[in-house]
N, CA, C and O atoms as a Maestro MAE file, in Angstrom:
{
 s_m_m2io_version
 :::
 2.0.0
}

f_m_ct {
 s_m_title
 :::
 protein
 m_atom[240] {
  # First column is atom index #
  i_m_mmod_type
  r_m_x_coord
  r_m_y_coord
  r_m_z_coord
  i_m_residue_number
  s_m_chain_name
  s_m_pdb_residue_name
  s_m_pdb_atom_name
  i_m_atomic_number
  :::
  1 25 25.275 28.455 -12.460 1 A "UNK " " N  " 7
  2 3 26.043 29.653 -12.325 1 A "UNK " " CA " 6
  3 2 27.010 29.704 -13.500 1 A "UNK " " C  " 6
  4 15 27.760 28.743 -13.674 1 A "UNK " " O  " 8
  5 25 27.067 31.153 -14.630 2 A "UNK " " N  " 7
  6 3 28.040 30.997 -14.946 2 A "UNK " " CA " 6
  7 2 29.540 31.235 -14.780 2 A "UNK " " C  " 6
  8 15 29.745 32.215 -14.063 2 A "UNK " " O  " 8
  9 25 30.105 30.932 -15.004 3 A "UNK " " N  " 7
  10 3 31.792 31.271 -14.510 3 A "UNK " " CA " 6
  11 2 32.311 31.814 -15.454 3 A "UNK " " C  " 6
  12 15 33.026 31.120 -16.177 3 A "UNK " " O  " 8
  13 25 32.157 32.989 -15.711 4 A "UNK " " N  " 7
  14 3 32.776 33.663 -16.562 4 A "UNK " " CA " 6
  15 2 34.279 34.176 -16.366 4 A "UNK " " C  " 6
  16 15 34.538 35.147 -15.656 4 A "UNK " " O  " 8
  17 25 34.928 33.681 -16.829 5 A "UNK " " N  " 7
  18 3 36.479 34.003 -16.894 5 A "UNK " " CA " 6
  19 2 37.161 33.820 -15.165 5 A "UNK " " C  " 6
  20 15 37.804 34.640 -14.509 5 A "UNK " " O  " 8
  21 25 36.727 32.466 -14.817 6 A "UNK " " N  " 7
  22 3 36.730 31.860 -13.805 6 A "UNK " " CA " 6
  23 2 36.756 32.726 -12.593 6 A "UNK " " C  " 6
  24 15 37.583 32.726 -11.682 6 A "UNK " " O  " 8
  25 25 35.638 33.504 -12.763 7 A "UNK " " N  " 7
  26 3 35.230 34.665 -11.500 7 A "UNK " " CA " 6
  27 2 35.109 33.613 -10.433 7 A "UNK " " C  " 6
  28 15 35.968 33.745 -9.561 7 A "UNK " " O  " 8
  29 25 34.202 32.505 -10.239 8 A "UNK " " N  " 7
  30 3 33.630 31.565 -8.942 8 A "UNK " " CA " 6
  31 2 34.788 30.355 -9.418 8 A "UNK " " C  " 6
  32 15 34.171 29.408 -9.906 8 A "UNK " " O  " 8
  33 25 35.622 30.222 -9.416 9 A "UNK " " N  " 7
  34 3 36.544 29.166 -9.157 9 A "UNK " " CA " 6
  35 2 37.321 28.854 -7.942 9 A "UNK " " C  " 6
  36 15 37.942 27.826 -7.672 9 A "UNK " " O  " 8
  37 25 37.121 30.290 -7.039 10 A "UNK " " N  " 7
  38 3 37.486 29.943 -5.558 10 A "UNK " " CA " 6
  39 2 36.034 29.644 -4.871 10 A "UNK " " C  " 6
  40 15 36.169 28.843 -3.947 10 A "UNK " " O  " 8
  41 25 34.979 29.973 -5.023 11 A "UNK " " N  " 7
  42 3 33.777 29.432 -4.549 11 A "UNK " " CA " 6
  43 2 33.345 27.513 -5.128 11 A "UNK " " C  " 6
  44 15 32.759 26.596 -4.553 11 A "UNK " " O  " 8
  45 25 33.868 27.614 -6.220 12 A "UNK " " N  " 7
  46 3 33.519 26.416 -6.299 12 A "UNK " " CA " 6
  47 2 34.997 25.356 -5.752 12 A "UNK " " C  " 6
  48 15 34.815 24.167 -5.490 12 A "UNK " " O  " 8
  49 25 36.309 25.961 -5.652 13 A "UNK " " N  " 7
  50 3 37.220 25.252 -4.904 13 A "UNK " " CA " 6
  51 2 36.444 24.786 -3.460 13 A "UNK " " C  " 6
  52 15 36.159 23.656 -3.063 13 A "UNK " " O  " 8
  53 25 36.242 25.985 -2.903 14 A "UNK " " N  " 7
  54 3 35.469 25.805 -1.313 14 A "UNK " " CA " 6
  55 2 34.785 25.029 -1.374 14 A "UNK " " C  " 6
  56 15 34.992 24.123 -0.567 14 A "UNK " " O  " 8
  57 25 33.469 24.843 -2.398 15 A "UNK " " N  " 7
  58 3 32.457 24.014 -2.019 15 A "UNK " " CA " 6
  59 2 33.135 22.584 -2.068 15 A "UNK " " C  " 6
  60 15 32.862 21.858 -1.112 15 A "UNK " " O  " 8
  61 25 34.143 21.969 -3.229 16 A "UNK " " N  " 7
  62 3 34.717 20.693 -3.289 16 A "UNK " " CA " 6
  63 2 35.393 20.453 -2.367 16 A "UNK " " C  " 6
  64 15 35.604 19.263 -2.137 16 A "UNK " " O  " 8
  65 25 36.020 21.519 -1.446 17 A "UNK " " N  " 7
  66 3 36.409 21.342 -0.157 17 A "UNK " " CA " 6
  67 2 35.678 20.780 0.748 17 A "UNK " " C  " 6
  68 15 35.992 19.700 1.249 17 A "UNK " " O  " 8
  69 25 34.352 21.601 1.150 18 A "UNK " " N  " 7
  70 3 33.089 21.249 2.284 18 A "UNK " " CA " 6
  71 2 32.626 19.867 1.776 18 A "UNK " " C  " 6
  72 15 32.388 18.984 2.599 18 A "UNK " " O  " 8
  73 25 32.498 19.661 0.548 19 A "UNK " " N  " 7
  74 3 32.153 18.117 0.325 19 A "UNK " " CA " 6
  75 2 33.023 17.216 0.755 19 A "UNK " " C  " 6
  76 15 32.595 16.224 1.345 19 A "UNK " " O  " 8
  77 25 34.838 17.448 0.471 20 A "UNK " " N  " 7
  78 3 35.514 16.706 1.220 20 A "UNK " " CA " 6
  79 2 35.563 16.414 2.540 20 A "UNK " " C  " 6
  80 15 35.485 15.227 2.858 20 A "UNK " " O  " 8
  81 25 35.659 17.119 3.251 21 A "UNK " " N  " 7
  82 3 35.096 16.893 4.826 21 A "UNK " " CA " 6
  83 2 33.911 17.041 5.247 21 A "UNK " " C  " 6
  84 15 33.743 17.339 6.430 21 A "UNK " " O  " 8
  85 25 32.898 16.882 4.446 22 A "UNK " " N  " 7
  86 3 32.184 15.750 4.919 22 A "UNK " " CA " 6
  87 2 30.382 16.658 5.326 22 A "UNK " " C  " 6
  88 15 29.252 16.222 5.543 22 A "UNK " " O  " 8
  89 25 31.055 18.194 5.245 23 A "UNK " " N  " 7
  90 3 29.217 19.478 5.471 23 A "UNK " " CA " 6
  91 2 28.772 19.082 4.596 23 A "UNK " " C  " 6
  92 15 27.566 18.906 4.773 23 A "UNK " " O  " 8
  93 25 29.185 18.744 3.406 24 A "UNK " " N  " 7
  94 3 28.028 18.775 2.386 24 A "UNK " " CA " 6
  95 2 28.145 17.420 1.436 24 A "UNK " " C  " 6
  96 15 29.151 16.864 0.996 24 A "UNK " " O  " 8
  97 25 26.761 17.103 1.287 25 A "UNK " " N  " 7
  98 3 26.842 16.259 0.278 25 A "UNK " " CA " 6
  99 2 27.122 16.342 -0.895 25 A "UNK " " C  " 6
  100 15 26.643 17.323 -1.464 25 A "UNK " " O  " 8
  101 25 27.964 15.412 -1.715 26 A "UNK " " N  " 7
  102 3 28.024 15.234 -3.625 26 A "UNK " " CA " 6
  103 2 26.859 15.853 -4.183 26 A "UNK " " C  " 6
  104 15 26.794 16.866 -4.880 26 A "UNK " " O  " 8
  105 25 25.713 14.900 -3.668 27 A "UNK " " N  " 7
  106 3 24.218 15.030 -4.370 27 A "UNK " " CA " 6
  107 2 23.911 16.757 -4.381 27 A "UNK " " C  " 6
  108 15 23.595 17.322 -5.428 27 A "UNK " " O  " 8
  109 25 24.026 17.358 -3.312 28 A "UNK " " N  " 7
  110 3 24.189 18.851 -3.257 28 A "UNK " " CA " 6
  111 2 25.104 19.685 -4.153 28 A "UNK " " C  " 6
  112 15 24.797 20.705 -4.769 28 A "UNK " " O  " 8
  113 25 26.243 19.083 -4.113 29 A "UNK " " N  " 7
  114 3 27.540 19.931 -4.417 29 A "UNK " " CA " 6
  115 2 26.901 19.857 -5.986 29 A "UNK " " C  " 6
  116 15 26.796 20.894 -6.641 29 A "UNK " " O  " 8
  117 25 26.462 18.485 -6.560 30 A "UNK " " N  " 7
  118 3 25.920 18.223 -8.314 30 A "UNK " " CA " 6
  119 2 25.118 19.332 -8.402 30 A "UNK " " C  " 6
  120 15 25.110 19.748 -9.560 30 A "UNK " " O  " 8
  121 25 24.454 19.969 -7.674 31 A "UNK " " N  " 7
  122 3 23.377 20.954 -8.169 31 A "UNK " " CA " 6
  123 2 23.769 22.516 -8.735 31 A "UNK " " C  " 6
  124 15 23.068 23.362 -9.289 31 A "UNK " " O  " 8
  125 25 25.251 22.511 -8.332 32 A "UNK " " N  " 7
  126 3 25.234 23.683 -8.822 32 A "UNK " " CA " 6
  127 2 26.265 23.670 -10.079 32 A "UNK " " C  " 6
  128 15 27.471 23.445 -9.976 32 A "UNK " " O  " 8
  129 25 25.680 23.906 -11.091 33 A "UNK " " N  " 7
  130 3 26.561 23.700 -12.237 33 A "UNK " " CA " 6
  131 2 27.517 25.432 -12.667 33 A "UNK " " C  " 6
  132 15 27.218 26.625 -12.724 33 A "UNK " " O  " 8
  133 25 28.477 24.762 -12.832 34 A "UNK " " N  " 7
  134 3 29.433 25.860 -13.366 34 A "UNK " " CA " 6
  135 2 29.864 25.859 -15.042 34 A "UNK " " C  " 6
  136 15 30.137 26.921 -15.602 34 A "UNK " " O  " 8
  137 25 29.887 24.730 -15.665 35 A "UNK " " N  " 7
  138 3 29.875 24.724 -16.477 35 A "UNK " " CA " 6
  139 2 29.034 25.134 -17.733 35 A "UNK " " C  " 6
  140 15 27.844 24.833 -17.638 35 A "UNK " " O  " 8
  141 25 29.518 25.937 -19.220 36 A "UNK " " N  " 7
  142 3 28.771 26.767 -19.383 36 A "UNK " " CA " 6
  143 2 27.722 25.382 -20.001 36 A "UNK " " C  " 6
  144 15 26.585 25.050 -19.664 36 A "UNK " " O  " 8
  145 25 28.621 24.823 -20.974 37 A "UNK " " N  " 7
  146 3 27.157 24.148 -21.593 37 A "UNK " " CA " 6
  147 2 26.530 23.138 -21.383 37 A "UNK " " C  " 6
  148 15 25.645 22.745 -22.143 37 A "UNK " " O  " 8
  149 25 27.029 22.282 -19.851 38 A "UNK " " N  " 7
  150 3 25.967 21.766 -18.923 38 A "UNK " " CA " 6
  151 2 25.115 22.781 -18.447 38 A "UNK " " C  " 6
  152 15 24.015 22.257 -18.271 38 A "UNK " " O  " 8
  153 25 25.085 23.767 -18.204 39 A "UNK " " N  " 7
  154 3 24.245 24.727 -17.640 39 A "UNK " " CA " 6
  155 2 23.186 25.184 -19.199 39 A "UNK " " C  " 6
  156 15 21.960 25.211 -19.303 39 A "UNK " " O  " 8
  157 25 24.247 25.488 -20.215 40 A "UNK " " N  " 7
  158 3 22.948 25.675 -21.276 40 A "UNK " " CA " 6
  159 2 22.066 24.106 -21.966 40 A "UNK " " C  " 6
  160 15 21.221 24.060 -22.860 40 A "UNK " " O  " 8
  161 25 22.562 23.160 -21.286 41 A "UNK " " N  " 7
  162 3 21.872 22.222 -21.855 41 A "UNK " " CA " 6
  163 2 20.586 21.875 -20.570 41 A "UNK " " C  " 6
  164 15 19.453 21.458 -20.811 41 A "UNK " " O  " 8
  165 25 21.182 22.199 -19.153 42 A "UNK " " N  " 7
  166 3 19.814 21.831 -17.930 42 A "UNK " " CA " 6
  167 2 19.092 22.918 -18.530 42 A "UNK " " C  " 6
  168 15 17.984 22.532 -18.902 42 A "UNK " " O  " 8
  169 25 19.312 24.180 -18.772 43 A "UNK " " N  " 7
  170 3 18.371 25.345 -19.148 43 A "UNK " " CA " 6
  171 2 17.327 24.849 -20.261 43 A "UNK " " C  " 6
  172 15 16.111 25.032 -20.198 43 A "UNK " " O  " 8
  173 25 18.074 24.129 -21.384 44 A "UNK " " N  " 7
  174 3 16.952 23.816 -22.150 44 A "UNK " " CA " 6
  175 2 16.120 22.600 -22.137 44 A "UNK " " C  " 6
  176 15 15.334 22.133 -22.962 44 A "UNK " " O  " 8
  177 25 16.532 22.197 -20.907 45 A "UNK " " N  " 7
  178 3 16.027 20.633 -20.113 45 A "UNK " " CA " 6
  179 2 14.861 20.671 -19.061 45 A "UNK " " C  " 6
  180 15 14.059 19.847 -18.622 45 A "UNK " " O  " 8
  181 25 15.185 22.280 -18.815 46 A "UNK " " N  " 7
  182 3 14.630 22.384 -17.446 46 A "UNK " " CA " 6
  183 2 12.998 22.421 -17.635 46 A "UNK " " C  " 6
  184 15 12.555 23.028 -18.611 46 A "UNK " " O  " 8
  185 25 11.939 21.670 -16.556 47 A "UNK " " N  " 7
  186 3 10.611 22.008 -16.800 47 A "UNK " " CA " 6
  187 2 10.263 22.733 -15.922 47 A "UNK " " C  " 6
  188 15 10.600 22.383 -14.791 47 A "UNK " " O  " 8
  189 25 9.210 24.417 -16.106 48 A "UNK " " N  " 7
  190 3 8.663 24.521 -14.911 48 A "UNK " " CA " 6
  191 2 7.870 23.836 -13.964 48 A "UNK " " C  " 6
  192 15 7.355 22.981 -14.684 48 A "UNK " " O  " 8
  193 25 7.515 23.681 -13.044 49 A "UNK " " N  " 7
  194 3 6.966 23.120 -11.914 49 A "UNK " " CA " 6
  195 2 6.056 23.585 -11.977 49 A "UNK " " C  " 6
  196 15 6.171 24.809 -12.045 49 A "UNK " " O  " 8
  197 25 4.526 23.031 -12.003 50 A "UNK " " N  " 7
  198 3 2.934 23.734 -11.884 50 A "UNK " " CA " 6
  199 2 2.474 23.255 -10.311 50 A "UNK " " C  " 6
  200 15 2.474 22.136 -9.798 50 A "UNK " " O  " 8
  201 25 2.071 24.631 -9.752 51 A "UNK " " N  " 7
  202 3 1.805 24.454 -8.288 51 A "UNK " " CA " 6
  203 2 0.397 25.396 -8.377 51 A "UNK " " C  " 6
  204 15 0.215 26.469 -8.952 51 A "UNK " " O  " 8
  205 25 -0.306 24.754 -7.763 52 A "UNK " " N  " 7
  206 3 -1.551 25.602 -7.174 52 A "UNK " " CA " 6
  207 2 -1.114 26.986 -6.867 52 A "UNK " " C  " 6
  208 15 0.012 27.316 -6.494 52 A "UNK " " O  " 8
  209 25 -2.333 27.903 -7.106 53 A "UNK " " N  " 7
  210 3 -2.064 29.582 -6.561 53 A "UNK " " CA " 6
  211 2 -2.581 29.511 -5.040 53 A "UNK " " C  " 6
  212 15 -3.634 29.077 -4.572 53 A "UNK " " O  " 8
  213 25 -1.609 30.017 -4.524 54 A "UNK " " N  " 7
  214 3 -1.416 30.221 -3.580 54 A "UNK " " CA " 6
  215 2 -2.558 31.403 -2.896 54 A "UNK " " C  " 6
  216 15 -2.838 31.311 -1.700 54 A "UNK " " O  " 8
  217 25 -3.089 32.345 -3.631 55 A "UNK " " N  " 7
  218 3 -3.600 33.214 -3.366 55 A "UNK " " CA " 6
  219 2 -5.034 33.386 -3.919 55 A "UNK " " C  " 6
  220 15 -4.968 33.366 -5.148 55 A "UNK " " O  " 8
  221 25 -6.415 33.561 -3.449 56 A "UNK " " N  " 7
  222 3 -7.261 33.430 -5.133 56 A "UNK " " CA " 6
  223 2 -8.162 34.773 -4.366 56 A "UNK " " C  " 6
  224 15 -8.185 35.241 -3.227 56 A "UNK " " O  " 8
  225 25 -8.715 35.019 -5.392 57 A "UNK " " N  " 7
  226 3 -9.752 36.532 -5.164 57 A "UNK " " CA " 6
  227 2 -10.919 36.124 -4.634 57 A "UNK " " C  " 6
  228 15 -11.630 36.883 -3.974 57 A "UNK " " O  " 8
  229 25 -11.206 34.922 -4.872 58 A "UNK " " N  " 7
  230 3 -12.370 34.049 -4.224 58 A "UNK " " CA " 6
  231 2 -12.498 34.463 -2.568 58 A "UNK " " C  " 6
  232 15 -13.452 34.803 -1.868 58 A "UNK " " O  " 8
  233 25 -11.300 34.295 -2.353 59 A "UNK " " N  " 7
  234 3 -11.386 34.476 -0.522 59 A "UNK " " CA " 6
  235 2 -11.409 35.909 0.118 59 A "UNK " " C  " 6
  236 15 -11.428 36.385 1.253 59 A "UNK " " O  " 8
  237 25 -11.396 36.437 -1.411 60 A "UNK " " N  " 7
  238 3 -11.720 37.622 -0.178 60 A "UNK " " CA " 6
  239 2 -12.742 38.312 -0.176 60 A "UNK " " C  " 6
  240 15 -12.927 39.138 0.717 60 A "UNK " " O  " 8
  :::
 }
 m_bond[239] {
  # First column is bond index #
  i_m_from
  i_m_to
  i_m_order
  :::
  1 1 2 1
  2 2 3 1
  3 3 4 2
  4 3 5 1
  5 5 6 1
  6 6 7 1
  7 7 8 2
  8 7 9 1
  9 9 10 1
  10 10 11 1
  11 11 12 2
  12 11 13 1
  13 13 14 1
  14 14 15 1
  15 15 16 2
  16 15 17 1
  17 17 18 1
  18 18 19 1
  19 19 20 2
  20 19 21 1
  21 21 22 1
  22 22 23 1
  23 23 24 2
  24 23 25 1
  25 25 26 1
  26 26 27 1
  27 27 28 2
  28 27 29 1
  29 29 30 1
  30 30 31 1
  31 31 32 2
  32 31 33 1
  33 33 34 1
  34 34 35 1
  35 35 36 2
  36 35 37 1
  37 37 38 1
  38 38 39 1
  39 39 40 2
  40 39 41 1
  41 41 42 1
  42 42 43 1
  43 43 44 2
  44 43 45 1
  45 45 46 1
  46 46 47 1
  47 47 48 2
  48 47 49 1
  49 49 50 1
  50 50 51 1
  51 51 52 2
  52 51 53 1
  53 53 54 1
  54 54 55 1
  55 55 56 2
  56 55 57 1
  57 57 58 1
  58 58 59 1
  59 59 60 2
  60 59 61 1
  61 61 62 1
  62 62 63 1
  63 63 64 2
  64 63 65 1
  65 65 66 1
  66 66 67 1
  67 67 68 2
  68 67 69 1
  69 69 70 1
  70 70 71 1
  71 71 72 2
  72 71 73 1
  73 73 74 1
  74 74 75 1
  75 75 76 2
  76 75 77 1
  77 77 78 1
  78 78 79 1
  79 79 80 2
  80 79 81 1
  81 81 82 1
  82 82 83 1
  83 83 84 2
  84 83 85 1
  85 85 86 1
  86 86 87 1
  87 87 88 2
  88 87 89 1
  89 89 90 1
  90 90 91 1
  91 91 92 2
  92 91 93 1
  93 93 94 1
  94 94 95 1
  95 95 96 2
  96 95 97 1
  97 97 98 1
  98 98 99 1
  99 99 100 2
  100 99 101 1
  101 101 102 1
  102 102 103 1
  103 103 104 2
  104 103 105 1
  105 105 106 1
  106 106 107 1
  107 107 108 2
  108 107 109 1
  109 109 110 1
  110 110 111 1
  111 111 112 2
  112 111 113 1
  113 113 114 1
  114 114 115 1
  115 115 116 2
  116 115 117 1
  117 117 118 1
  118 118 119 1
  119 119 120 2
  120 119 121 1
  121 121 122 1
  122 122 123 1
  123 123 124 2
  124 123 125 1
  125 125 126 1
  126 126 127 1
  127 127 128 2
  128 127 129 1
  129 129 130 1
  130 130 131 1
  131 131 132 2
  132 131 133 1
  133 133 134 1
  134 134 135 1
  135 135 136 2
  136 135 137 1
  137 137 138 1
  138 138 139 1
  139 139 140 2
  140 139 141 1
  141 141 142 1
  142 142 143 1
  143 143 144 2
  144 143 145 1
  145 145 146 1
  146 146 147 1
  147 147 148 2
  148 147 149 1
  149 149 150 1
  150 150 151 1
  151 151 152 2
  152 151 153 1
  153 153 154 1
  154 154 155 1
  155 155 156 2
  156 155 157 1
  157 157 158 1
  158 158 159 1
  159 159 160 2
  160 159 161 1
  161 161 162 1
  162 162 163 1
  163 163 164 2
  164 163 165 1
  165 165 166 1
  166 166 167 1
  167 167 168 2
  168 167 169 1
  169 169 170 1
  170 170 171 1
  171 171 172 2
  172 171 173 1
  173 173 174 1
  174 174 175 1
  175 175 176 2
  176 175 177 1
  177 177 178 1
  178 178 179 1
  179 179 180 2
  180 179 181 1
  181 181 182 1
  182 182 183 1
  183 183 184 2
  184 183 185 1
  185 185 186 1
  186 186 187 1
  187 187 188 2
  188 187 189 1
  189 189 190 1
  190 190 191 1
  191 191 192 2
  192 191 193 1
  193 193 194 1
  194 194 195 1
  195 195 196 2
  196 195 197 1
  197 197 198 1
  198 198 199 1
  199 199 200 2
  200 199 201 1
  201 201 202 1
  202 202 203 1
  203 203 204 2
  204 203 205 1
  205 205 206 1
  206 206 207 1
  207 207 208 2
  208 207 209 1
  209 209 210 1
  210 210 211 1
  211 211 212 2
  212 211 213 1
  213 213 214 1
  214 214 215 1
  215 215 216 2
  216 215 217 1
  217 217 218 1
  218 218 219 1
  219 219 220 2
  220 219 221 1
  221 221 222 1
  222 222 223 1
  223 223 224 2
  224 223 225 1
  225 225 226 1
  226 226 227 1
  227 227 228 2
  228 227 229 1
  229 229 230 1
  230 230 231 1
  231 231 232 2
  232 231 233 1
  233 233 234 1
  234 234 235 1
  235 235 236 2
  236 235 237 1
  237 237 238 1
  238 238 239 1
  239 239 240 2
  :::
 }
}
């Protein structure tokens, strides 16, 4: 997510909250990055995922 001119800085207060008592896990709370250029560096990190089609013309 980016945080542009700290629009989500009360959303991300909350979430470090819910991790403090205990709803949510760290390992969770790590997934959502706010920062810009941890976020532009997972972006250029990131791999898509190859999954079978779900759908094929075969079956019908």
């Amino acid at each position: 997510m980016l945080n542009i001119a700290g629009f989500y800085d009360r959303l991300v207060a909350f979430l470090d909250h819910v991790v403090e008592e205990q709803f949510l896990k760290q390992a969770h709370r790590d997934i959502l990055i706010v920062n810009a250029e941890a976020l532009l560096q997972a972006i250029r990190q990131a791999e898509m995922p190859t999954v079978p089609k779900w759908f094929s013309m075969d079956a019908v």
